[in-house]
C-alpha positions in Angstrom: 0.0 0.0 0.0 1.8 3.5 -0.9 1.0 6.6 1.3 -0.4 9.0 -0.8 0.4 12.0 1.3 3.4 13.3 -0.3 5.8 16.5 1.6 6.0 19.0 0.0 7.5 22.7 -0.2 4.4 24.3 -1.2 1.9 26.2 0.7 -0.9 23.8 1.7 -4.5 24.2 -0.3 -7.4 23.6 1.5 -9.9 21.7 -0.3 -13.3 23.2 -0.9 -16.5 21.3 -0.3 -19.2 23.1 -2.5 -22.2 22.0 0.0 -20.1 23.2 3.6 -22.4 26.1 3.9 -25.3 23.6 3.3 -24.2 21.0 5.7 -23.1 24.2 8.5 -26.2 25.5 7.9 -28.7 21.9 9.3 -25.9 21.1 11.3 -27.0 23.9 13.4 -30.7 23.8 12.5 -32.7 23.5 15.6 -29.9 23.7 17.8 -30.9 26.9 20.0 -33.8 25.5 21.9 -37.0 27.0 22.5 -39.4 27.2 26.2 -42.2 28.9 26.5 -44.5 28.4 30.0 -47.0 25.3 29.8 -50.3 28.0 29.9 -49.2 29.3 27.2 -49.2 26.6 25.6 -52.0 24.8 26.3 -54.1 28.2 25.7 -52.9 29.1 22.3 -53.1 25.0 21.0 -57.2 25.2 23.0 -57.4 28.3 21.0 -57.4 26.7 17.6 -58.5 23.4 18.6 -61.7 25.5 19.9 -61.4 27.2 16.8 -61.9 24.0 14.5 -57.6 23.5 14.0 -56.9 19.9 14.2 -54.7 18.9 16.7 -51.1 19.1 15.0 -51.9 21.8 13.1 -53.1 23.3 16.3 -50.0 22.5 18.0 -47.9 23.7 14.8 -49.7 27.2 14.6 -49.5 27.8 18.1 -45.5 27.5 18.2 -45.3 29.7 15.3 -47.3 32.6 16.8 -45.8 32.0 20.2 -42.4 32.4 18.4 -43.7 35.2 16.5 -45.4 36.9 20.0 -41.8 36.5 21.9 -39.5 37.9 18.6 -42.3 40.7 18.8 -42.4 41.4 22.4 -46.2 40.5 22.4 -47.9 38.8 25.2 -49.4 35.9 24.1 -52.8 36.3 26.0 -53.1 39.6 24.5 -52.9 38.8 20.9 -55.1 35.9 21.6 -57.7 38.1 22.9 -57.6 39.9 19.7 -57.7 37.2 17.7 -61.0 35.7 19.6 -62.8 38.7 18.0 -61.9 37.9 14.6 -64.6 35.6 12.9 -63.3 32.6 11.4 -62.4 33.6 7.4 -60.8 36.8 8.6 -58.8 34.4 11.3 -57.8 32.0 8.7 -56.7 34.6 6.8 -54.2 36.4 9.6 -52.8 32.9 10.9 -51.8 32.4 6.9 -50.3 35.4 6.8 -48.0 34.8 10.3 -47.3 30.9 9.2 -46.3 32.7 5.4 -44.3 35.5 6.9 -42.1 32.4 9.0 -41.9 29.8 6.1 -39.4 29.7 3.4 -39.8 32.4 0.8 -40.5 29.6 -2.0 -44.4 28.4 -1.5 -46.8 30.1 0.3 -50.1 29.5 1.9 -53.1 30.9 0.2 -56.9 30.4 -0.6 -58.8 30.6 -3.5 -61.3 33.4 -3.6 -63.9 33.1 -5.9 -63.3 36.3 -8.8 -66.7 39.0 -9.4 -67.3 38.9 -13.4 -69.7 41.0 -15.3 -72.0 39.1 -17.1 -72.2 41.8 -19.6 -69.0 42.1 -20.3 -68.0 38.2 -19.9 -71.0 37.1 -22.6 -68.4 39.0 -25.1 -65.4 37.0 -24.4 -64.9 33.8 -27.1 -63.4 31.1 -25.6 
C-alpha cells in the first residue's frame, strides 16, 4: 500500500466542499432551543383546537405565533384576545399570513377566492 500523502515545499491548499455552507447550515438547524410556559401553551393550541384546527396543526400554529409573540415582544394572551374577535375567514386569513411570513420564501399559503365577473361584459369574451 503506498502513502499518498506526499511532503512537500508548497503552501498547503485547503480543499473546498461546494455544499459546507449547506451541511453548516442543518448542522446547526434546531440547535438553539426554545421554552415557552405550559399556559401558554395549552391556551394558544385550546385556541385553535376551539377554533376548528386539528390537533397538529393546532399545535404547529401555536408555536409559530408564540415564536412570532416573543421575537415581537407580544404577550401571548393579549394577541389571543384579539384574535377571539376575529370571525373565522378573517382568522384564517391572519394565521396564513404569520405561518407565510415564518416559512421559506418559496411556496406560500393561500386560498382561492372566488373572482366578481360582469356578465355583460364576460358574454363577449370567445373562448
Amino acid at each position: 500500500m503506498t502513502n499518498l500523502a506526499q511532503s512537500s515545499n508548497l503552501p498547503s491548499t485547503e480543499q473546498t466542499d461546494s455544499g459546507e455552507k449547506v451541511k453548516t447550515f442543518f448542522d446547526t438547524y434546531f440547535v438553539e432551543p426554545i421554552s415557552f410556559p405550559a399556559e401558554q401553551i395549552d391556551a394558544t393550541v385550546g385556541f385553535f383546537q376551539k377554533r376548528g384546527f386539528d390537533e397538529l396543526a393546532s399545535q404547529a400554529t401555536a408555536i409559530v405565533l408564540l415564536q412570532q409573540a416573543k421575537l415581537d415582544g407580544v404577550n401571548v394572551f393579549t394577541l389571543l384576545d384579539t384574535l377571539r374577535g376575529l370571525e373565522d375567514l378573517k382568522l384564517s386569513a391572519v394565521v396564513a399570513e404569520v405561518l407565510n411570513y415564518n416559512r421559506q420564501k418559496i411556496s406560500t399559503l393561500g386560498y382561492r377566492q372566488q373572482g366578481q365577473s360582469d356578465f355583460l361584459e364576460s358574454r363577449n369574451i370567445v373562448v
